[in-house]
KETI-756793 format. One record per residue: residue number from 1; residue in three letters; x, y, z of N, C-alpha, C in turn. Coordinates in nm, 4 decimals. Last residue first. Layout:
% KETI-756793
+-----+--------+----------+----------+----------+----------+----------+----------+----------+----------+----------+
| num | residu |      n.x |      n.y |      n.z |     ca.x |     ca.y |     ca.z |      c.x |      c.y |      c.z |
+-----+--------+----------+----------+----------+----------+----------+----------+----------+----------+----------+
| NUM |    ala |        X |        Y |        Z |        X |        Y |        Z |        X |        Y |        Z |
...
+-----+--------+----------+----------+----------+----------+----------+----------+----------+----------+----------+
This chain:
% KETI-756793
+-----+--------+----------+----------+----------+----------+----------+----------+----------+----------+----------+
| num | residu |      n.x |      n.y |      n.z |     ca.x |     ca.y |     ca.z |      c.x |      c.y |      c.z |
+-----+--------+----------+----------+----------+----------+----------+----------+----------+----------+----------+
|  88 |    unk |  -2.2913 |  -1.6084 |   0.2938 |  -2.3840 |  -1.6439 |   0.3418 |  -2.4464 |  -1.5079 |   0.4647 |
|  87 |    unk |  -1.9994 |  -1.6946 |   0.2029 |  -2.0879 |  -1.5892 |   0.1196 |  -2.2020 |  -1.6086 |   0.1688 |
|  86 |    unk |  -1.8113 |  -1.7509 |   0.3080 |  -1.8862 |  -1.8918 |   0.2164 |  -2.0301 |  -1.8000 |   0.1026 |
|  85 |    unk |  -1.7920 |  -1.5991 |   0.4740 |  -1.6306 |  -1.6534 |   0.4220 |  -1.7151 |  -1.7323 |   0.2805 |
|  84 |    unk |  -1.9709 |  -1.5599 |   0.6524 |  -2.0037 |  -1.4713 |   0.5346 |  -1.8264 |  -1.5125 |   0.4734 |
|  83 |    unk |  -1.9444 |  -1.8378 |   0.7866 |  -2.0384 |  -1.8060 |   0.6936 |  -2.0438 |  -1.6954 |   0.5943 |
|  82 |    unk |  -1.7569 |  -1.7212 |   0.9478 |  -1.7540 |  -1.8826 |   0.8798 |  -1.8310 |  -1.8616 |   0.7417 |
|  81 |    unk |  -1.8207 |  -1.4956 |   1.0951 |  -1.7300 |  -1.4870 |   1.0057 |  -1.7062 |  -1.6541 |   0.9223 |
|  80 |    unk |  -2.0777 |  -1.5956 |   1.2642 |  -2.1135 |  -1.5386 |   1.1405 |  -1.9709 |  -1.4955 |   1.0509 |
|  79 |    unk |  -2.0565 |  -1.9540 |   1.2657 |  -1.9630 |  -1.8472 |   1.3063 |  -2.0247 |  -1.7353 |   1.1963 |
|  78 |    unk |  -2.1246 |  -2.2412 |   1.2127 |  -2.2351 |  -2.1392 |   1.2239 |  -2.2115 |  -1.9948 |   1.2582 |
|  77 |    unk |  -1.9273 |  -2.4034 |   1.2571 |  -1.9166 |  -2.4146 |   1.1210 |  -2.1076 |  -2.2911 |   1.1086 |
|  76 |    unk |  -2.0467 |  -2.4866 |   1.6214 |  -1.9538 |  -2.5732 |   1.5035 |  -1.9991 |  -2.5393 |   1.3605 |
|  75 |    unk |  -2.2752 |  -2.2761 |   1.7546 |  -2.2487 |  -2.4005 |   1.7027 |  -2.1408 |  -2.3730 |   1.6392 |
|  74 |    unk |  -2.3205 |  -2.0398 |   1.8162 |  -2.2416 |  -2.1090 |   1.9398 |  -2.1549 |  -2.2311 |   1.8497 |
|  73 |    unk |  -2.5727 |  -1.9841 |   1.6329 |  -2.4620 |  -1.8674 |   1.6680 |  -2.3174 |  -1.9664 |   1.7451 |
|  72 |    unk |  -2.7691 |  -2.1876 |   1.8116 |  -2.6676 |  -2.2277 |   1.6811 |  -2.5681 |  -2.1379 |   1.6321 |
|  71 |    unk |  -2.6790 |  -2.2885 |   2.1456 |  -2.7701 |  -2.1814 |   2.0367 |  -2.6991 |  -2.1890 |   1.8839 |
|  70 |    unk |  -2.6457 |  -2.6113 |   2.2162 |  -2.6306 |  -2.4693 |   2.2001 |  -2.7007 |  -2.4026 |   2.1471 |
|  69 |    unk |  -2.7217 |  -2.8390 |   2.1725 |  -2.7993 |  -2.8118 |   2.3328 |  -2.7198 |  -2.6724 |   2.3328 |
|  68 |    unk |  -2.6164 |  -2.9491 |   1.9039 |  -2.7836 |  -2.9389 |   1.9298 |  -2.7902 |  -2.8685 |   2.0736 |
|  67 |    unk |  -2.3261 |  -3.0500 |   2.0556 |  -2.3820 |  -2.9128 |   1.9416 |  -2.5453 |  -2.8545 |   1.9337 |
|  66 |    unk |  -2.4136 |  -3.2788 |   2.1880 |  -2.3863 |  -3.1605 |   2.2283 |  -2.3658 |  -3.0226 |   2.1672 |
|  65 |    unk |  -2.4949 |  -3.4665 |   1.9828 |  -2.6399 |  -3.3648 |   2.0831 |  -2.5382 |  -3.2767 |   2.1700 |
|  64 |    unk |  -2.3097 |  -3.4629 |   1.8372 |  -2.4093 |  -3.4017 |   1.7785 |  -2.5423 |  -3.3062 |   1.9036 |
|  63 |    unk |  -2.1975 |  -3.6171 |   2.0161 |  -2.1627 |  -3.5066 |   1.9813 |  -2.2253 |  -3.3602 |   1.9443 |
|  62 |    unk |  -2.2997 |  -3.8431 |   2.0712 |  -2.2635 |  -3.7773 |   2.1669 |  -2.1994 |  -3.5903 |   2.1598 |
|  61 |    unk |  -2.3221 |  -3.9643 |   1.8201 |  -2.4105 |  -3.9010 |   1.8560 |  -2.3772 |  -3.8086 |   1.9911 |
|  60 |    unk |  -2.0150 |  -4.0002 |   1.7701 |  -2.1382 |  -3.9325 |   1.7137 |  -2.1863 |  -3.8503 |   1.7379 |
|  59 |    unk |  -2.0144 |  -4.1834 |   1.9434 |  -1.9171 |  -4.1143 |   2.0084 |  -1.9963 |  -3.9736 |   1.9014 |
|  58 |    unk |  -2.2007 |  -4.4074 |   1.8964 |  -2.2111 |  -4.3238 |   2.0101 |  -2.1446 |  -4.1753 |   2.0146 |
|  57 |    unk |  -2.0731 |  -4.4546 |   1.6712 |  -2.2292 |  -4.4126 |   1.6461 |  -2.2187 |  -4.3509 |   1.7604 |
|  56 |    unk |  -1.8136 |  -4.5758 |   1.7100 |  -1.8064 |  -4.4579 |   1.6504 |  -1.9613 |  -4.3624 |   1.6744 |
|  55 |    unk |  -1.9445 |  -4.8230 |   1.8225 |  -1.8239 |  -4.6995 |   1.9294 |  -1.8597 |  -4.5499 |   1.8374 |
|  54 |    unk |  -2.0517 |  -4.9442 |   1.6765 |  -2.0837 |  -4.8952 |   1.7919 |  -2.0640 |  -4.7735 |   1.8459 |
|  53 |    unk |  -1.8265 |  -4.9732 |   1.4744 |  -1.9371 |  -4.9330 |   1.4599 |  -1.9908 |  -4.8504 |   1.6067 |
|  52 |    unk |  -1.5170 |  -4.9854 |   1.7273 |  -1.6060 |  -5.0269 |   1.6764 |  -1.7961 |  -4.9424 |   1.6077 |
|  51 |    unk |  -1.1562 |  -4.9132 |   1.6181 |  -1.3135 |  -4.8743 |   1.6859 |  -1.4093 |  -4.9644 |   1.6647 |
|  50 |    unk |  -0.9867 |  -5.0336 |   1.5304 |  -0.9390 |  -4.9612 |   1.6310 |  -1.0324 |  -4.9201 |   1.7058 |
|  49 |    unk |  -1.0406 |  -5.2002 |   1.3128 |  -1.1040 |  -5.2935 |   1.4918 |  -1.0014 |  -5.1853 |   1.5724 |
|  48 |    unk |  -0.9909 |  -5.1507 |   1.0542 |  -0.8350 |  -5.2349 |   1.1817 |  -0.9077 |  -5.2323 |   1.2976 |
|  47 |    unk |  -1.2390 |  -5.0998 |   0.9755 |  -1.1946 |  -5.2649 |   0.9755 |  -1.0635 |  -5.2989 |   1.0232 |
|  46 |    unk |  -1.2265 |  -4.8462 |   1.1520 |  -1.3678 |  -5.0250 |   1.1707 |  -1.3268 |  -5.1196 |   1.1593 |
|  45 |    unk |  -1.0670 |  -4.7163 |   1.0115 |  -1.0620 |  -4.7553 |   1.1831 |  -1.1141 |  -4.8741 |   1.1760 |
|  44 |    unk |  -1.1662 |  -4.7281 |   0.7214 |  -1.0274 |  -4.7966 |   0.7651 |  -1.0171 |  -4.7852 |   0.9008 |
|  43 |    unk |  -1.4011 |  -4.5740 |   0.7498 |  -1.4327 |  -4.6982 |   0.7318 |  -1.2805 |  -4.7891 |   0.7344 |
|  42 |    unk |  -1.2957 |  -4.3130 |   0.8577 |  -1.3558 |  -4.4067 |   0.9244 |  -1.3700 |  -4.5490 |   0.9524 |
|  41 |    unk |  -1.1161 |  -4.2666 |   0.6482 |  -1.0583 |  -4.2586 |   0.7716 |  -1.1189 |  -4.3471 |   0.8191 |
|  40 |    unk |  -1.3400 |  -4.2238 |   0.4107 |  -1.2111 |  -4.3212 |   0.4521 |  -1.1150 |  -4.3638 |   0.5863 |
|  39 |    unk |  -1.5107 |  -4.0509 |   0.5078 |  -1.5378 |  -4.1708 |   0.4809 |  -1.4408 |  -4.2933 |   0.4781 |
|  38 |    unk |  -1.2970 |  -3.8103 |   0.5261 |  -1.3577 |  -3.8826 |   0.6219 |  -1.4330 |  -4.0186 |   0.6566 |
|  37 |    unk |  -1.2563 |  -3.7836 |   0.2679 |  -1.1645 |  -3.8345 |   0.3688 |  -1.2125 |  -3.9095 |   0.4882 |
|  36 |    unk |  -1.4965 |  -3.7799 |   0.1553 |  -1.4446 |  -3.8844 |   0.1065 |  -1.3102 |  -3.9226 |   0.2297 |
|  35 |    unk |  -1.5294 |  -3.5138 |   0.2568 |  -1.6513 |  -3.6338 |   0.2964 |  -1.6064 |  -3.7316 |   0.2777 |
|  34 |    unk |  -1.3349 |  -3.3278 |   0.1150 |  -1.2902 |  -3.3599 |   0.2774 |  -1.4200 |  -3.4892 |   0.3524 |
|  33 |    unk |  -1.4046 |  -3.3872 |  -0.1540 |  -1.2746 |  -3.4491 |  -0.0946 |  -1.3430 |  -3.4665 |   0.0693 |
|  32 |    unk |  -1.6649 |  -3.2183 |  -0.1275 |  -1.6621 |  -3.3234 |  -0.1096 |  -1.5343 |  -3.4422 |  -0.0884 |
|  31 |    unk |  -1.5921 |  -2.9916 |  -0.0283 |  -1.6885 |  -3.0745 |  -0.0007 |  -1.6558 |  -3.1880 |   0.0521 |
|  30 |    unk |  -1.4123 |  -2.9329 |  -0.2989 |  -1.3604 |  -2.9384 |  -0.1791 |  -1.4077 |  -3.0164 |  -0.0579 |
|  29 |    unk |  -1.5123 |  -3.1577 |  -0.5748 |  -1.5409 |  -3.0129 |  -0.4744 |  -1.4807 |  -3.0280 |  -0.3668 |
|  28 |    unk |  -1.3568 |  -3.3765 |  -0.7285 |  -1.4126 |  -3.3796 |  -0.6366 |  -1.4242 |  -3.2309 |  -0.6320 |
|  27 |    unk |  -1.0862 |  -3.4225 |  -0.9469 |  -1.2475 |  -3.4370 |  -0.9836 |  -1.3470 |  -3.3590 |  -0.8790 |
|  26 |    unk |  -0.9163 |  -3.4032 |  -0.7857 |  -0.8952 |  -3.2738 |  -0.8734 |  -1.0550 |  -3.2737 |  -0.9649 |
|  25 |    unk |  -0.9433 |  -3.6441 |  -0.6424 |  -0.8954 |  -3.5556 |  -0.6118 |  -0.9636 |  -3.4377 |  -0.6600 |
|  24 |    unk |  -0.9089 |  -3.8226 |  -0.8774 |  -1.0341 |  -3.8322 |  -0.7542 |  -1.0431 |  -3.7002 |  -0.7227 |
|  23 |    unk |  -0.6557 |  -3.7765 |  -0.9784 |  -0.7257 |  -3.7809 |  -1.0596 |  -0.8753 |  -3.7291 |  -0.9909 |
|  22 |    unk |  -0.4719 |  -3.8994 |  -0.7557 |  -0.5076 |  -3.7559 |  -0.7536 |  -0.5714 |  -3.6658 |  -0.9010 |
|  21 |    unk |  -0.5666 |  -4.1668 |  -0.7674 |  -0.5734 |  -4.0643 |  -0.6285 |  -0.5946 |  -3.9267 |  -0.6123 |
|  20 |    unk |  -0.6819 |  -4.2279 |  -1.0560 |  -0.5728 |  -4.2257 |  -0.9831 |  -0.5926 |  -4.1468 |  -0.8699 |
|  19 |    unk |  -0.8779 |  -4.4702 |  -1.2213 |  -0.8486 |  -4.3471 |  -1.1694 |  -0.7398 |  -4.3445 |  -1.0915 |
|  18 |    unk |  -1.0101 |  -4.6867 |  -1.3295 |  -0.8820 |  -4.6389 |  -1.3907 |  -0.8709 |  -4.5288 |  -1.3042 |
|  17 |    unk |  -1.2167 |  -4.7789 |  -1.1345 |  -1.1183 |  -4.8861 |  -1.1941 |  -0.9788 |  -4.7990 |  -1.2438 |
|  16 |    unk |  -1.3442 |  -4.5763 |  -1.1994 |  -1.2773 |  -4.5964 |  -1.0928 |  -1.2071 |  -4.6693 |  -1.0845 |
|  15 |    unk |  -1.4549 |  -4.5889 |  -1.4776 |  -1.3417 |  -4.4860 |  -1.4434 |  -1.3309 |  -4.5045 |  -1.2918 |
|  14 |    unk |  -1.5517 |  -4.8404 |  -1.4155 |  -1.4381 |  -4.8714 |  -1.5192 |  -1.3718 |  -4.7498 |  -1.4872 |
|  13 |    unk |  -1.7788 |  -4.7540 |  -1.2934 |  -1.7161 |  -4.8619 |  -1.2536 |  -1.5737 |  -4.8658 |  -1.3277 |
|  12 |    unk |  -1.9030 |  -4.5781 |  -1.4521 |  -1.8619 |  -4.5237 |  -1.3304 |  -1.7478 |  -4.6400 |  -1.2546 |
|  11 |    unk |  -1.8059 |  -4.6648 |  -1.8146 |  -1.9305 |  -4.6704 |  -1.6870 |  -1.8478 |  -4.6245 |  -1.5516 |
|  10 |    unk |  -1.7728 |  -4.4832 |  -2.0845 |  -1.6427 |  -4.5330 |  -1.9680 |  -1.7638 |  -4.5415 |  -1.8505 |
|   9 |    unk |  -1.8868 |  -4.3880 |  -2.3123 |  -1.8133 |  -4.5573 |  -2.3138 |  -1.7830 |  -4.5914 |  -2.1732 |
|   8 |    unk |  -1.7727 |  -4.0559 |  -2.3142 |  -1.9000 |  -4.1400 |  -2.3838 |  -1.8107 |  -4.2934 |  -2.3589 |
|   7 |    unk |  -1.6398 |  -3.9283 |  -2.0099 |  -1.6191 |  -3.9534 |  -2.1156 |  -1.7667 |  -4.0836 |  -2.1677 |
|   6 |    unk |  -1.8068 |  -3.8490 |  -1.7247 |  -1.7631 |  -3.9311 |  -1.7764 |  -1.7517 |  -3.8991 |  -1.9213 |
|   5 |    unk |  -1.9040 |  -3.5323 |  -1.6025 |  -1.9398 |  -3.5868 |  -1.6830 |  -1.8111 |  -3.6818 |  -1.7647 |
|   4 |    unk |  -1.9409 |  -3.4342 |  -1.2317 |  -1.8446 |  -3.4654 |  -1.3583 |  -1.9084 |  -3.5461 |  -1.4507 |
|   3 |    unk |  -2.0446 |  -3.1741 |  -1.0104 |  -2.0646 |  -3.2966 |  -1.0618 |  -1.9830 |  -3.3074 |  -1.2091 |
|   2 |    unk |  -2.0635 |  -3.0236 |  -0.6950 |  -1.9841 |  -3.0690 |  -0.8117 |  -2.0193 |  -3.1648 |  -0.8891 |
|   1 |    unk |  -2.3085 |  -2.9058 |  -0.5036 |  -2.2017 |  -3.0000 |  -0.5248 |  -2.1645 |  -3.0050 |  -0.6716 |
+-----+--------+----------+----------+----------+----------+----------+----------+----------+----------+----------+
Protein backbone atom coordinates (compact mmCIF):
# COMPACT_ATOMS: atom_id res chain seq x y z
CA UNK A 1 0.00 0.00 0.00
CA UNK A 2 0.74 3.55 -0.54
CA UNK A 3 1.65 5.72 2.02
CA UNK A 4 1.91 9.77 2.20
CA UNK A 5 4.00 11.91 4.20
CA UNK A 6 2.03 15.05 5.65
CA UNK A 7 3.72 18.32 5.34
CA UNK A 8 5.86 19.23 8.97
CA UNK A 9 2.71 21.02 11.33
CA UNK A 10 -0.38 19.60 9.50
CA UNK A 11 -1.90 16.53 12.03
CA UNK A 12 -3.96 13.90 9.98
CA UNK A 13 -6.98 15.67 11.35
CA UNK A 14 -6.34 19.19 9.94
CA UNK A 15 -5.21 17.64 6.38
CA UNK A 16 -8.60 16.11 6.25
CA UNK A 17 -10.14 18.97 7.44
CA UNK A 18 -8.41 20.69 4.34
CA UNK A 19 -8.56 18.17 1.67
CA UNK A 20 -10.44 18.05 -1.33
CA UNK A 21 -12.11 14.96 -3.02
CA UNK A 22 -9.82 14.92 -5.52
CA UNK A 23 -6.81 15.79 -3.43
CA UNK A 24 -7.94 12.07 -1.44
CA UNK A 25 -8.07 10.78 -4.59
CA UNK A 26 -4.66 11.38 -6.26
CA UNK A 27 -3.22 10.69 -2.55
CA UNK A 28 -4.69 7.10 -2.36
CA UNK A 29 -3.30 3.69 -4.41
CA UNK A 30 -5.80 2.45 -6.59
CA UNK A 31 -6.40 -0.16 -3.66
CA UNK A 32 -7.08 1.78 -1.87
CA UNK A 33 -9.56 4.53 -3.57
CA UNK A 34 -11.68 1.54 -4.65
CA UNK A 35 -11.73 0.38 -0.27
CA UNK A 36 -12.63 3.97 0.45
CA UNK A 37 -15.46 3.66 -2.17
CA UNK A 38 -16.70 0.98 -0.90
CA UNK A 39 -16.47 2.06 2.61
CA UNK A 40 -18.50 4.85 1.56
CA UNK A 41 -21.12 3.33 -0.38
CA UNK A 42 -21.73 1.12 2.47
CA UNK A 43 -21.59 3.19 5.38
CA UNK A 44 -24.13 5.82 3.33
CA UNK A 45 -26.76 2.59 2.66
CA UNK A 46 -26.80 1.96 6.69
CA UNK A 47 -27.46 5.34 7.56
CA UNK A 48 -30.34 5.98 4.63
CA UNK A 49 -31.72 2.49 6.41
CA UNK A 50 -31.63 1.15 2.68
CA UNK A 51 -29.92 -1.84 4.48
CA UNK A 52 -29.41 -2.90 7.57
CA UNK A 53 -25.91 -3.81 9.42
CA UNK A 54 -27.45 -7.11 9.64
CA UNK A 55 -28.51 -7.30 6.28
CA UNK A 56 -25.27 -6.31 4.81
CA UNK A 57 -23.15 -9.02 7.32
CA UNK A 58 -25.37 -11.75 6.02
CA UNK A 59 -25.49 -10.85 2.53
CA UNK A 60 -21.43 -10.94 3.11
CA UNK A 61 -21.10 -13.68 4.50
CA UNK A 62 -23.30 -15.42 2.17
CA UNK A 63 -20.93 -14.69 -0.21
CA UNK A 64 -17.83 -15.23 0.97
CA UNK A 65 -18.82 -18.85 1.81
CA UNK A 66 -19.85 -19.16 -1.59
CA UNK A 67 -16.47 -18.23 -3.00
CA UNK A 68 -14.78 -20.45 -0.10
CA UNK A 69 -16.92 -23.82 -1.51
CA UNK A 70 -14.84 -23.34 -4.94
CA UNK A 71 -11.49 -24.27 -5.86
CA UNK A 72 -9.63 -21.04 -5.70
CA UNK A 73 -8.48 -21.22 -9.68
CA UNK A 74 -12.70 -20.73 -9.79
CA UNK A 75 -12.55 -17.94 -7.28
CA UNK A 76 -13.33 -14.09 -7.71
CA UNK A 77 -9.89 -11.93 -8.56
CA UNK A 78 -7.75 -15.70 -8.58
CA UNK A 79 -7.93 -15.84 -12.65
CA UNK A 80 -4.41 -16.91 -13.64
CA UNK A 81 -4.83 -13.91 -16.39
CA UNK A 82 -5.97 -11.54 -13.17
CA UNK A 83 -2.98 -12.30 -11.55
CA UNK A 84 -0.17 -12.41 -13.99
CA UNK A 85 -1.97 -8.64 -15.00
CA UNK A 86 -0.68 -7.78 -11.26
CA UNK A 87 2.54 -9.60 -11.96
CA UNK A 88 1.93 -12.67 -9.91
Amino acid sequence: MASVTLPRGISDAEATNQMTMPEAAKLLSREERFMATVAAMNTLLIEKQVYTQQEFDSIFIGWAKAQLSKPKKQRTGWHPKFLAFFGF
